[in-house]
TILORO-471766 format. One record per residue (C-alpha): y, z, x; residue number from 0. Coordinates in pm, whole numbers, plus 50000, padded with zeros to 5 digits. Example, Ala and Ser with C-alpha at 12.3 -4.5 7.8 and 13.67 -1.06 7.14 Angstrom:
<mikols>
<Y=49550; Z=50780; X=51230; nr=0> .
<Y=49894; Z=50714; X=51367; nr=1> .
</mikols>
This chain:
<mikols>
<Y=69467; Z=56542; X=13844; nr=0> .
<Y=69730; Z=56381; X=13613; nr=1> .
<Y=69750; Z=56180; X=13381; nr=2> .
<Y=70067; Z=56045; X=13338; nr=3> .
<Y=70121; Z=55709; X=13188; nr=4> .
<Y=70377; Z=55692; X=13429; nr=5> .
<Y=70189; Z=55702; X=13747; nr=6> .
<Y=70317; Z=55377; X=13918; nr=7> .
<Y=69971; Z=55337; X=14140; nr=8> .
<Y=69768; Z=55370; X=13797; nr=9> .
<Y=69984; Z=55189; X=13603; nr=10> .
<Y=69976; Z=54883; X=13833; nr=11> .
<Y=69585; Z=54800; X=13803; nr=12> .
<Y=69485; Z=54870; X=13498; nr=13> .
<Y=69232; Z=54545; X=13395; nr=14> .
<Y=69004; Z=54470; X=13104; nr=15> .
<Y=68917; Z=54226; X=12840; nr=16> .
<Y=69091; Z=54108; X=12545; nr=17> .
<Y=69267; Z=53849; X=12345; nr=18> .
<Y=69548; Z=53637; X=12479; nr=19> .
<Y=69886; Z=53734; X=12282; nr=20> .
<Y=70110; Z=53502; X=12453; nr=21> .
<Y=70206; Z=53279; X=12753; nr=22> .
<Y=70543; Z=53217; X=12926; nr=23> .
<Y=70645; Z=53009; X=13217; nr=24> .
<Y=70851; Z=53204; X=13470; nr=25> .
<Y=71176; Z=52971; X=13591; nr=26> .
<Y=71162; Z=52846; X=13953; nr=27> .
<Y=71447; Z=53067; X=14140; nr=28> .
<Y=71633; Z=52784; X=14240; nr=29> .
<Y=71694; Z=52382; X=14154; nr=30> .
<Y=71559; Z=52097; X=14361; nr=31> .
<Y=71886; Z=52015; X=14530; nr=32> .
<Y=71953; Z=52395; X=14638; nr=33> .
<Y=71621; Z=52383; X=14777; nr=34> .
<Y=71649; Z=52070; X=14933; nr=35> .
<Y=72009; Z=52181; X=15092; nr=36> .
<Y=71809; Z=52448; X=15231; nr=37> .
<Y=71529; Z=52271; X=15418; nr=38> .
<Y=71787; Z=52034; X=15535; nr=39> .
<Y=71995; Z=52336; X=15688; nr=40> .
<Y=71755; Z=52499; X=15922; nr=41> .
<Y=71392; Z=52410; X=16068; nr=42> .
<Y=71349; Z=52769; X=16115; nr=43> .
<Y=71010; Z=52905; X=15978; nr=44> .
<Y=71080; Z=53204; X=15777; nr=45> .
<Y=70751; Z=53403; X=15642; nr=46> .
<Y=70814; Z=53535; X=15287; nr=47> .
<Y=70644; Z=53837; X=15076; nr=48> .
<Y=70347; Z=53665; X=14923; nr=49> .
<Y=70447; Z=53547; X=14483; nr=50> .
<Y=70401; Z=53882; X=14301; nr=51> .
<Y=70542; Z=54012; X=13965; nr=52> .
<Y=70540; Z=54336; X=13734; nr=53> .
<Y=70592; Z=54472; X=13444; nr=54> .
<Y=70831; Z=54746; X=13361; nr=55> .
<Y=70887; Z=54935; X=12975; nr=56> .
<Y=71233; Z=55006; X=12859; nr=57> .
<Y=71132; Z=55321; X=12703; nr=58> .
<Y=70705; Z=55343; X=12699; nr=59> .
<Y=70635; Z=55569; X=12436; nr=60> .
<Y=70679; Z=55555; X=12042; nr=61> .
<Y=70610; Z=55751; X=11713; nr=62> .
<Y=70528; Z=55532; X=11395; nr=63> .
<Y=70353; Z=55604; X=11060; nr=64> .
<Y=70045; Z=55465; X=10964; nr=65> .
<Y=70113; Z=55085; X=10788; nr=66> .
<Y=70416; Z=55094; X=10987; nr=67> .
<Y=70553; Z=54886; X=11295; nr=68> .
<Y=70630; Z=55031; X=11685; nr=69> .
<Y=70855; Z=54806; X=11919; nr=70> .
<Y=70845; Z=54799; X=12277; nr=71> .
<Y=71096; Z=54614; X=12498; nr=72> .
<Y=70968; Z=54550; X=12873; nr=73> .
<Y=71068; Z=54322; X=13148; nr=74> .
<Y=70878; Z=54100; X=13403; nr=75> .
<Y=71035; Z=54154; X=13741; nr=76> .
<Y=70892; Z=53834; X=14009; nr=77> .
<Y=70905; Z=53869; X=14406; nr=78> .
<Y=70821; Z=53635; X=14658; nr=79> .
<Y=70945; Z=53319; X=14441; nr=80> .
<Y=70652; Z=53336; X=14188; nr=81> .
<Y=70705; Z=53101; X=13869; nr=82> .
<Y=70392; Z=53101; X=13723; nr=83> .
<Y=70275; Z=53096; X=13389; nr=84> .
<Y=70208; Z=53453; X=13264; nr=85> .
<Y=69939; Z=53543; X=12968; nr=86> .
<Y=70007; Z=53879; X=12768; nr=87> .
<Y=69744; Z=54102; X=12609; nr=88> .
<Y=69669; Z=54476; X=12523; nr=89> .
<Y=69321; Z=54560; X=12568; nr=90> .
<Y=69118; Z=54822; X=12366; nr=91> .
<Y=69309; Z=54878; X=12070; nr=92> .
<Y=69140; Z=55054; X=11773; nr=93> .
<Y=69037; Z=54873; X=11449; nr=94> .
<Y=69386; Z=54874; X=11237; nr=95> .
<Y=69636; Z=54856; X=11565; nr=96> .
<Y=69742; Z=54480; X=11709; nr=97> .
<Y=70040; Z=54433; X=11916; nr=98> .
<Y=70219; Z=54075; X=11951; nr=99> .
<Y=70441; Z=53955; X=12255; nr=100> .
<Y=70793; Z=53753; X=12206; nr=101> .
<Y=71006; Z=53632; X=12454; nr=102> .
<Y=71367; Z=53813; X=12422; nr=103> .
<Y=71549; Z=53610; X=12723; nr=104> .
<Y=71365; Z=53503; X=13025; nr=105> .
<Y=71275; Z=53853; X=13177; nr=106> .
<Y=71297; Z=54062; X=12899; nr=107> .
<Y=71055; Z=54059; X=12638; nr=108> .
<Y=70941; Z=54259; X=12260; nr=109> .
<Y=70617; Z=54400; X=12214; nr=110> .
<Y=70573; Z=54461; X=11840; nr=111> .
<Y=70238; Z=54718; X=11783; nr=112> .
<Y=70140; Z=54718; X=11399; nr=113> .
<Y=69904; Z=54938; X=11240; nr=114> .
<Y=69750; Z=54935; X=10877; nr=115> .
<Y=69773; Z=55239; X=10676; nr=116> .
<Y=69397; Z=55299; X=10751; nr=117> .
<Y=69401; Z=55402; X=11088; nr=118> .
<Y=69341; Z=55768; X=11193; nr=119> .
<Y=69658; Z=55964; X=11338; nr=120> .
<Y=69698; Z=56062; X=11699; nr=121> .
<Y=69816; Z=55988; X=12030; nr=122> .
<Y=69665; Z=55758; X=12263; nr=123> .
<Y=69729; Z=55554; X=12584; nr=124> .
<Y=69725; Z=55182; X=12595; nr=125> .
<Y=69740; Z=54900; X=12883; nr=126> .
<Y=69972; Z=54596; X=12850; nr=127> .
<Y=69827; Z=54333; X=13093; nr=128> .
<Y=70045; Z=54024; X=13265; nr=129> .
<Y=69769; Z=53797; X=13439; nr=130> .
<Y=69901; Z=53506; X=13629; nr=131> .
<Y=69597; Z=53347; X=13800; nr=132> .
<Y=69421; Z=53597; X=14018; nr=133> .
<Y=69708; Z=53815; X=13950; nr=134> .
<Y=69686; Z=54099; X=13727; nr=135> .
<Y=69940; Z=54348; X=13635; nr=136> .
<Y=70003; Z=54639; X=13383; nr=137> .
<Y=70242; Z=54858; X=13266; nr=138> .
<Y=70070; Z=55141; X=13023; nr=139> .
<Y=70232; Z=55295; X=12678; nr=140> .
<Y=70196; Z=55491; X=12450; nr=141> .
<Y=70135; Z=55486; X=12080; nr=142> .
<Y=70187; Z=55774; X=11846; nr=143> .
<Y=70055; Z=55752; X=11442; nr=144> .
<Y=70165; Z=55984; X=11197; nr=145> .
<Y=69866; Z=55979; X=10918; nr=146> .
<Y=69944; Z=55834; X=10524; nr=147> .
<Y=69936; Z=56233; X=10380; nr=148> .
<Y=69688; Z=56260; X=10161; nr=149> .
<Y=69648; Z=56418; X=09853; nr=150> .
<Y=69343; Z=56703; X=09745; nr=151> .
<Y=69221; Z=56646; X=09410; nr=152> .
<Y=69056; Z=56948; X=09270; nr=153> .
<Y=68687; Z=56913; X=09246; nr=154> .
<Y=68645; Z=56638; X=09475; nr=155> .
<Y=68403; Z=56602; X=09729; nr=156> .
<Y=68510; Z=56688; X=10071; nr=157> .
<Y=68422; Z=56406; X=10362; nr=158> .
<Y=68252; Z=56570; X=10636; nr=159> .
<Y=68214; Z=56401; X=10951; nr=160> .
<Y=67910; Z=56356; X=11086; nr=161> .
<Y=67691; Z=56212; X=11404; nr=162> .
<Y=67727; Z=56249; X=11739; nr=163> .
<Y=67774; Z=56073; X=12051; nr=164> .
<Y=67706; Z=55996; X=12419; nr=165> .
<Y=67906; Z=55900; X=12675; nr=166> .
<Y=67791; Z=55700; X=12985; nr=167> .
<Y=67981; Z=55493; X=13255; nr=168> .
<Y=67862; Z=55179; X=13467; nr=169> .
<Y=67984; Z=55326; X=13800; nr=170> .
<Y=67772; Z=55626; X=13915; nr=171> .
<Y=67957; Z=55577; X=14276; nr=172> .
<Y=68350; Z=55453; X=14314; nr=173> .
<Y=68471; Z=55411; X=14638; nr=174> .
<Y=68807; Z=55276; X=14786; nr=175> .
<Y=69063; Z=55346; X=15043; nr=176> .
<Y=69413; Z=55487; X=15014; nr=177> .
<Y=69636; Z=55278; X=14829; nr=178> .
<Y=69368; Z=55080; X=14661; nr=179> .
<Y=69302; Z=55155; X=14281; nr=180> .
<Y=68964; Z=55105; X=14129; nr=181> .
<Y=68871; Z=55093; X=13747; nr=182> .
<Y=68526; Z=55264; X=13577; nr=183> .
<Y=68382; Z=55193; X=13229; nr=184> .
<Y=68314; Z=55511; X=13041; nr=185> .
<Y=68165; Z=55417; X=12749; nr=186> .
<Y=68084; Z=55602; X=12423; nr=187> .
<Y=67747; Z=55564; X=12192; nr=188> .
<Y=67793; Z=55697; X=11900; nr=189> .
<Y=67498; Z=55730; X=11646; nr=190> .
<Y=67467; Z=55908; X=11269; nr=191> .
<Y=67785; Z=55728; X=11148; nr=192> .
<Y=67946; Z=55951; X=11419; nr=193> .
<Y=68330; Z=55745; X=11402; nr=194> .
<Y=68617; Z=56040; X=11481; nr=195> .
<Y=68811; Z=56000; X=11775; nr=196> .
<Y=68712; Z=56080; X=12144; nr=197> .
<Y=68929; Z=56236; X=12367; nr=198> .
<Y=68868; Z=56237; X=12765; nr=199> .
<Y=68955; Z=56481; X=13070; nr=200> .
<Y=68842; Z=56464; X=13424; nr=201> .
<Y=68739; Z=56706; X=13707; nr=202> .
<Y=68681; Z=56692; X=14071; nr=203> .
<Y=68954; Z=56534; X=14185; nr=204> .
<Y=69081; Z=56544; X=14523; nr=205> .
<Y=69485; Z=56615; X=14608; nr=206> .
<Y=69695; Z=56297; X=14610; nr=207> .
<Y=69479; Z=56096; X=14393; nr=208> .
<Y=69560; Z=56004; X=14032; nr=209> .
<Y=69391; Z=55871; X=13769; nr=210> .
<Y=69405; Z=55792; X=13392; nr=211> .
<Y=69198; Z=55679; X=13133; nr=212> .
<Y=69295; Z=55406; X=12891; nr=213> .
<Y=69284; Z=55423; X=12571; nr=214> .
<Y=69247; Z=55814; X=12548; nr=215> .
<Y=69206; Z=55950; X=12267; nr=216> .
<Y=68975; Z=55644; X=12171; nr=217> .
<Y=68761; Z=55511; X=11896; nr=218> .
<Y=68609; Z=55232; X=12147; nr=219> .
<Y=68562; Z=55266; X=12494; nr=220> .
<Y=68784; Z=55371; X=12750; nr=221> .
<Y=68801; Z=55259; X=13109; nr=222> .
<Y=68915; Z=55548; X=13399; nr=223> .
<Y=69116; Z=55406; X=13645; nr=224> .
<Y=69186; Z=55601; X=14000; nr=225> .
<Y=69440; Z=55538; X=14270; nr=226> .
<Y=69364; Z=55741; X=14588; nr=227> .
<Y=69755; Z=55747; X=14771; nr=228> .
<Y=69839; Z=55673; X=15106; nr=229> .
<Y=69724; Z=56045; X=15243; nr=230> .
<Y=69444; Z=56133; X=15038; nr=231> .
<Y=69160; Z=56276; X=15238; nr=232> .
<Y=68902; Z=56074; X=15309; nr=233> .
<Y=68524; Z=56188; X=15210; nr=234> .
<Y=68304; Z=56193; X=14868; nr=235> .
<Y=68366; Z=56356; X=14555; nr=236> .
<Y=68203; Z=56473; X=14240; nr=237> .
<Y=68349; Z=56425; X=13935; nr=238> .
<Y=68286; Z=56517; X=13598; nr=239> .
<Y=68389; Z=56306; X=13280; nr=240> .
<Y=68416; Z=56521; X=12987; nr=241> .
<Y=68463; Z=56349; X=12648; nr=242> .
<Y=68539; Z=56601; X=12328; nr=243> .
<Y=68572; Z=56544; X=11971; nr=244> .
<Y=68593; Z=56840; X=11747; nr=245> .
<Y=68322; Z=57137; X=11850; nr=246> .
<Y=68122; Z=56809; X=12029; nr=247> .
<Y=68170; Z=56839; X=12384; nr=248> .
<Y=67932; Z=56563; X=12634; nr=249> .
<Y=67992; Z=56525; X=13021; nr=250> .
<Y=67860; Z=56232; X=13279; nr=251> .
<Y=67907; Z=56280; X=13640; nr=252> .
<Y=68039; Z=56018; X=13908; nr=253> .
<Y=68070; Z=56005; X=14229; nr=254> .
<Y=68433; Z=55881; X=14438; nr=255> .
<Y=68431; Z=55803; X=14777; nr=256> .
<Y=68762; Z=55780; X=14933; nr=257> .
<Y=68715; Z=55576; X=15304; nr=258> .
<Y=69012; Z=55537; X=15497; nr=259> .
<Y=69049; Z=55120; X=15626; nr=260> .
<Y=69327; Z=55084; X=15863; nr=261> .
<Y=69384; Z=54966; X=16255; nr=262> .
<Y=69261; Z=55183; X=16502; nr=263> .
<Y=69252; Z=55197; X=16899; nr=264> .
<Y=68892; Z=55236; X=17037; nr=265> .
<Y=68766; Z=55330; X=17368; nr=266> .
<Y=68428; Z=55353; X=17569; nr=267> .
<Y=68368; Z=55598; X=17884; nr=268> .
<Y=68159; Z=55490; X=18110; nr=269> .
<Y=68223; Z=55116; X=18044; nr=270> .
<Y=67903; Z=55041; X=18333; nr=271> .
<Y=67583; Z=55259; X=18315; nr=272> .
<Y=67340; Z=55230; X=18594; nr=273> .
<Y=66968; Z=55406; X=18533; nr=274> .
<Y=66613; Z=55387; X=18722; nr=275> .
<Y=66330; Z=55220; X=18503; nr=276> .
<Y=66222; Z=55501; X=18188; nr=277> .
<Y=66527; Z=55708; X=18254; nr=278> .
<Y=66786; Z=55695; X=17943; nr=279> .
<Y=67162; Z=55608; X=18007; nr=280> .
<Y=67447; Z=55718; X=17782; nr=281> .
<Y=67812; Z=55639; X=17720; nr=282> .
<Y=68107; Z=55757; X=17476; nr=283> .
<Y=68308; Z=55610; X=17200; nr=284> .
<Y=68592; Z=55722; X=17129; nr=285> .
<Y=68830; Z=55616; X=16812; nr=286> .
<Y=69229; Z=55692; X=16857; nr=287> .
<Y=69478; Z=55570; X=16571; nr=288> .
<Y=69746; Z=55307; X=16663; nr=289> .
<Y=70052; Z=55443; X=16856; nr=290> .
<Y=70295; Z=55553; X=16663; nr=291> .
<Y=70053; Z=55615; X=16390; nr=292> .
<Y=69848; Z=55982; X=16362; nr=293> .
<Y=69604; Z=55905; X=16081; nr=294> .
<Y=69257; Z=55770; X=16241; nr=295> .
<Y=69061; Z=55551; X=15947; nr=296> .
<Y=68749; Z=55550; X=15933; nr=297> .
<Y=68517; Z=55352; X=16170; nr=298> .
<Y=68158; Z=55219; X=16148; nr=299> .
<Y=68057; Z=55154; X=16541; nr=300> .
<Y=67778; Z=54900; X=16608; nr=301> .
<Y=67602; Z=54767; X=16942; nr=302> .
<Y=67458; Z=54422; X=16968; nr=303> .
<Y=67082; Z=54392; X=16992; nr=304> .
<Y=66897; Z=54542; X=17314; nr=305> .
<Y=66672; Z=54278; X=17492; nr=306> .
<Y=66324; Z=54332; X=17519; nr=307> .
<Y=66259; Z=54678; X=17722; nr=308> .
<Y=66581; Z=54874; X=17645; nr=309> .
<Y=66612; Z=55048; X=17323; nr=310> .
<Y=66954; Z=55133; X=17186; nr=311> .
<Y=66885; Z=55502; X=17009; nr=312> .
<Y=67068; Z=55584; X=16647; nr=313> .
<Y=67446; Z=55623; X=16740; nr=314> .
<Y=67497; Z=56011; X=16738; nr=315> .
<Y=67931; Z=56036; X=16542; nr=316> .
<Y=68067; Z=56389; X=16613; nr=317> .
<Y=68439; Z=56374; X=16497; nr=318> .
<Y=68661; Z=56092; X=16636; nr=319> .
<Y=68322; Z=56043; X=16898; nr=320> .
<Y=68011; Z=55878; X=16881; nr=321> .
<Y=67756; Z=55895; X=17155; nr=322> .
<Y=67529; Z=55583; X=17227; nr=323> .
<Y=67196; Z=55607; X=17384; nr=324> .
<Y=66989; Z=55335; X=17569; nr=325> .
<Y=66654; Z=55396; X=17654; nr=326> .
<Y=66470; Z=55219; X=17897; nr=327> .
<Y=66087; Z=55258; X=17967; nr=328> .
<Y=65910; Z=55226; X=18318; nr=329> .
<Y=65842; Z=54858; X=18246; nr=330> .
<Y=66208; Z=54764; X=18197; nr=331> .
<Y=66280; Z=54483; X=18454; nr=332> .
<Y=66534; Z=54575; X=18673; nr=333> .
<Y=66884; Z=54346; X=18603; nr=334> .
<Y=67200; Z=54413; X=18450; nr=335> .
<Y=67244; Z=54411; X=18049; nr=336> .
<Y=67549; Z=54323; X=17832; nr=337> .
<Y=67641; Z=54456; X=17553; nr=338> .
<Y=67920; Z=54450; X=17310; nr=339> .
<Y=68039; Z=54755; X=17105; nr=340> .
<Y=68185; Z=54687; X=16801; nr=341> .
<Y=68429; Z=54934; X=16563; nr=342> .
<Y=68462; Z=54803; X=16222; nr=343> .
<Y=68754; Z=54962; X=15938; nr=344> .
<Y=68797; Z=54717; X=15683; nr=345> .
<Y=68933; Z=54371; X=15812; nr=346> .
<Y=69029; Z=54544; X=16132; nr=347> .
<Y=68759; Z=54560; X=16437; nr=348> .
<Y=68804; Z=54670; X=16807; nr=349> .
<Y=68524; Z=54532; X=17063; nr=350> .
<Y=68451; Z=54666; X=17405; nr=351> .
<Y=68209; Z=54556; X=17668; nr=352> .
<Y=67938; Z=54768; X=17794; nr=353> .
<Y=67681; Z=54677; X=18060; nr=354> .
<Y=67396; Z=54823; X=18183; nr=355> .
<Y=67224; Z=54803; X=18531; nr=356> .
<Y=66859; Z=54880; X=18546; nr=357> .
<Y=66710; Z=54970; X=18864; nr=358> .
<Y=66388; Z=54911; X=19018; nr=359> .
<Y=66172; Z=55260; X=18985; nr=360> .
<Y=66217; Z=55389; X=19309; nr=361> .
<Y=66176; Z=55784; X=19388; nr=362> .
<Y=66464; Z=55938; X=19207; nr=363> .
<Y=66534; Z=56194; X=18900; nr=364> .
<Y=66702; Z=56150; X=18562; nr=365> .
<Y=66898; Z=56446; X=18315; nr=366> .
<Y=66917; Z=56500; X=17968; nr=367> .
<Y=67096; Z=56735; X=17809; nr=368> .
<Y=67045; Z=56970; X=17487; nr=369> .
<Y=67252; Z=57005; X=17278; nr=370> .
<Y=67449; Z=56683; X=17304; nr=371> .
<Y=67780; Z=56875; X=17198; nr=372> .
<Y=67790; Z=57224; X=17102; nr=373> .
<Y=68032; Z=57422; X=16917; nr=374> .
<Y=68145; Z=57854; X=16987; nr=375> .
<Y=68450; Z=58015; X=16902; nr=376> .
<Y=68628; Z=58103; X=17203; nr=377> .
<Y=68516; Z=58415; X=17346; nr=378> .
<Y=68159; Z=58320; X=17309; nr=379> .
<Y=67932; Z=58156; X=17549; nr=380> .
<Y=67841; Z=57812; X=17515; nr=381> .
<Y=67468; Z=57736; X=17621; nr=382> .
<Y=67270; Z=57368; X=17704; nr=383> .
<Y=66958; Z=57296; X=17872; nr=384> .
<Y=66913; Z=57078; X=18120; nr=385> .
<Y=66546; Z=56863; X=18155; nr=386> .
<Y=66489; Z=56679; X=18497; nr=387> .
<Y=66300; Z=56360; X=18490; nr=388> .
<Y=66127; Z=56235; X=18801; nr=389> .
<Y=66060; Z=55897; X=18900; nr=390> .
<Y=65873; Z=55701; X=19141; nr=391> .
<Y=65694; Z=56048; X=19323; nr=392> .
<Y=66061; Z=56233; X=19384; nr=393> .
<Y=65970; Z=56584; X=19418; nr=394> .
<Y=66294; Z=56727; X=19601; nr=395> .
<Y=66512; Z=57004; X=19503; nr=396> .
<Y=66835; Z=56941; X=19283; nr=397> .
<Y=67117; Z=57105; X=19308; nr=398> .
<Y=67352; Z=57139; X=18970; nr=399> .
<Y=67711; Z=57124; X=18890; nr=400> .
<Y=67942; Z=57094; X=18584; nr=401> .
<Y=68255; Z=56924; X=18591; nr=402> .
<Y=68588; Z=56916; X=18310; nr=403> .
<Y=68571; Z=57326; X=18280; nr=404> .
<Y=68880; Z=57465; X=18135; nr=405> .
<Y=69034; Z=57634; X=18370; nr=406> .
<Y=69002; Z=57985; X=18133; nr=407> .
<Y=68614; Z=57895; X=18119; nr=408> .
<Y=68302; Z=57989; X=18395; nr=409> .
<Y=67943; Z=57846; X=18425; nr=410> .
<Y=67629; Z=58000; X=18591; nr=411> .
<Y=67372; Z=57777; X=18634; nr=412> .
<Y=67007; Z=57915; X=18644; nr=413> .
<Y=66730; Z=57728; X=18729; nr=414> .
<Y=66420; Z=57636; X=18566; nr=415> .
<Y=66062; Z=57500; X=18589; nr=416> .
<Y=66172; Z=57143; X=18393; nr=417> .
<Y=66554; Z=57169; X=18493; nr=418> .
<Y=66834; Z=57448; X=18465; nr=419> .
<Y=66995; Z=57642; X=18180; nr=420> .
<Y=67374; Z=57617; X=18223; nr=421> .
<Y=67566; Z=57936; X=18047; nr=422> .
<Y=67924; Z=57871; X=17998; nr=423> .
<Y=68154; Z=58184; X=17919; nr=424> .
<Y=68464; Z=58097; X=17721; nr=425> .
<Y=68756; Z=58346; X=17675; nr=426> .
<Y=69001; Z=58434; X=17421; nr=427> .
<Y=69335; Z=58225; X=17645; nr=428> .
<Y=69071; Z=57928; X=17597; nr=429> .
<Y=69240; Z=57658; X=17390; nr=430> .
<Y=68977; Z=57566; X=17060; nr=431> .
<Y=68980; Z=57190; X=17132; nr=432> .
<Y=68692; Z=56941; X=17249; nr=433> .
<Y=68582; Z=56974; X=17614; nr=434> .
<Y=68449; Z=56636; X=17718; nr=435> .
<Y=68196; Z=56776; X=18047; nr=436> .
<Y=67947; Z=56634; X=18305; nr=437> .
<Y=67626; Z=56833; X=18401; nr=438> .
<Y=67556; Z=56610; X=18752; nr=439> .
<Y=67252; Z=56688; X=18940; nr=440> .
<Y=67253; Z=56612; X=19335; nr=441> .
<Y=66948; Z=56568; X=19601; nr=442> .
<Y=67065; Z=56447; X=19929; nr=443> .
<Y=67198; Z=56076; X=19865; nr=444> .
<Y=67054; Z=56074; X=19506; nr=445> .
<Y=67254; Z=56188; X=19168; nr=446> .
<Y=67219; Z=56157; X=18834; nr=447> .
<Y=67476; Z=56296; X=18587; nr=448> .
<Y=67500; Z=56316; X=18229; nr=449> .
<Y=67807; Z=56412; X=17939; nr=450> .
<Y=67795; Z=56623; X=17690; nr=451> .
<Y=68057; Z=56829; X=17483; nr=452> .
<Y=68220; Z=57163; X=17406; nr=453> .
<Y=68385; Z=57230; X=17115; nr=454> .
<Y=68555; Z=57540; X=17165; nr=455> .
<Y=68695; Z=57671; X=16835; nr=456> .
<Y=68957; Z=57945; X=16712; nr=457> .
<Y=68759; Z=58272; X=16536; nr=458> .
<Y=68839; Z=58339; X=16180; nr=459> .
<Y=69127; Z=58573; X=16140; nr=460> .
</mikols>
């Protein structure tokens, strides 16, 4: 964790409420004749960066004594021709502190931060905010007070503080994707004239995420604000909030979920399923990233709606893989079924085509397999069982076979009174990957097959 008021990703997102300090008009880039000598000189389309500013300090951190004055100097640096009007303001400042804006020349400008000889020394982090229509940007300082020394008059009552406090936030569960940043409210309630100064850490967080709260140390509330990079891991973490002051220590927990949104490459294997009425049918997805690209986002895969006598079962996600089902009963009408399979990250989606053929309930057989993908070290043996399902009166005999063995791997089939038990005997030159296989069973002109998966894996060292 850090907390840096310099962390660029932090520093750029910071947003809260507060009063309006002061507005300036940035200049367009360029008069109406230039521009016009321009469109005149080309019809060429050329796609620019989207209007965008920010705000930079010249030096972000100052020492003053209470009843005294701190300047600031920052600039506002504009991309993609933006000349809007921008509004200054510095949220969350304690009773005694108010800061004012002036315009220096047009991109440089004076932040003046006065305090009254009442407020409390310390050291405490504070957001200036730019917002420019739905554009919001900060730049965070900080503000140093030396406290008025005071003088101890013999015999005089000594001020003890008293109270205590508790803090809370509004966001049990934050979630966002590398590169985004997201902002919680952690919020103090004090009670029994409880009014000393709060200071906040945090715990829990995952590498190459930072975060910040703002103000901290704080007499009002603070808001933490959390910008996952571009390789933190996805997943969900607990953290823990801690706010002090003095010996009084409270904590509040929150969740962050971290979810990886990018563009991703998805296949299906078997595109075309073919089953008898009641027997189930079952096909892979599989999720690759982009090429060129080796981070794989993460992907929320949906099927359209089954018509009436095929059931789609809950999508089974192992990995990069997700296994979907459909289940037919013995009054399915035979036909052919389309469906569409659908990977969602973000904006981005991928859609495939599946389609299902469902054929009249004549004597055949069906397999299933248990487990659907099973995991041993190599070495070890890797074990499934195999369930036959008869239709329409077959009662022949079925012989097995398993196909995409490593070639440093062996099966031994045994048969059973419901199907077979299929053994398969890694060794220690077998690579620890994912083994995609096929148990297929065959009766004269009949066969039915169905995929399951070994993941073979490397044993602790």
């Amino acid at each position: 964790m850090t907390t840096s008021i310099r962390s660029r990703a932090v520093r750029r997102a910071i947003a809260a409420g507060a009063v309006a300090l002061v507005a300036v008009m940035v200049a367009p880039p360029a008069g109406a004749a230039t521009r016009k000598a321009v469109r005149k000189s080309s019809k060429k389309t050329v796609k620019r960066a989207p209007a965008n500013f920010s705000l930079g300090f010249l030096g972000d951190e100052r020492t003053v004594s209470a009843g005294s004055t701190a300047t600031y100097s920052f600039t506002l640096s504009t991309a993609g021709g933006f000349r809007g009007g921008v509004v200054f303001d510095v949220p969350d400042l304690p009773p005694g502190v108010s800061a004012k804006v002036t315009t220096a020349t047009s991109t440089t400008f004076k932040m003046d931060v006065s305090t009254t000889s009442s407020v409390l020394g310390g050291s405490a982090v504070y957001a200036l905010r730019g917002i420019s229509g739905n554009l919001t940007r900060t730049a965070l300082f900080r503000l140093t007070v030396v406290a008025a020394p005071t003088t101890t008059v013999a015999g005089a009552p000594t001020t003890v503080v008293t109270g205590d406090f508790v803090v809370s936030t509004d966001t049990p569960t934050l979630t966002l994707s590398p590169a985004e940043t997201g902002a919680m409210s952690v919020n103090i309630a004090r009670r029994g004239g409880f009014v000393a100064p709060v200071t906040f850490k945090l715990e829990g967080l995952p590498a190459n995420v930072d975060a910040a709260f703002a103000p901290n140390p704080t007499q009002v509330n603070a808001k933490l604000y959390i910008a996952p990079g571009a390789t933190a891991p996805s997943g969900t973490y607990l953290l823990v909030i801690t706010a002090s002051s003095g010996t009084i220590t409270r904590s509040v927990a929150a969740r962050l979920v971290i979810r990886r949104i990018g563009a991703f490459a998805m296949t299906l294997v078997p595109a075309t399923l073919s089953t008898p009425q009641g027997i189930d049918a079952s096909t892979t997805v599989t999720v690759s990233p982009p090429t060129g690209q080796t981070l794989v986002p993460d992907v929320n895969i949906e099927i359209s709606a089954a018509p009436p006598g095929v059931t789609v079962l809950t999508p089974v996600t192992t990995g990069r893989s997700t296994k979907i089902t459909l289940s037919t009963s013995s009054t399915t009408a035979p036909g052919v079924y389309n469906f569409n399979v659908v990977g969602r990250s973000g904006t981005n989606s991928q859609t495939v085509s599946l389609q299902l053929t469902v054929t009249a309930n004549t004597p055949g057989f069906g397999l299933s397999a248990q487990p659907a993908t099973q995991t041993v070290a190599r070495g070890a043996v890797a074990t499934y069982t195999i369930t036959t399902a008869n239709t329409g009166g077959f009662n022949g005999s079925i012989a097995y076979s398993v196909l995409g063995l490593p070639s440093t791997a062996t099966a031994v089939v045994e048969l059973t009174s419901t199907g077979a038990t299929v053994k398969i005997t890694t060794t220690a030159a077998t690579a620890p990957t994912t083994y995609p296989l096929q148990f297929t069973g065959k009766s004269g002109t009949l066969t039915s097959t169905v995929p399951v998966d070994m993941v073979v894996t490397a044993p602790a060292s």
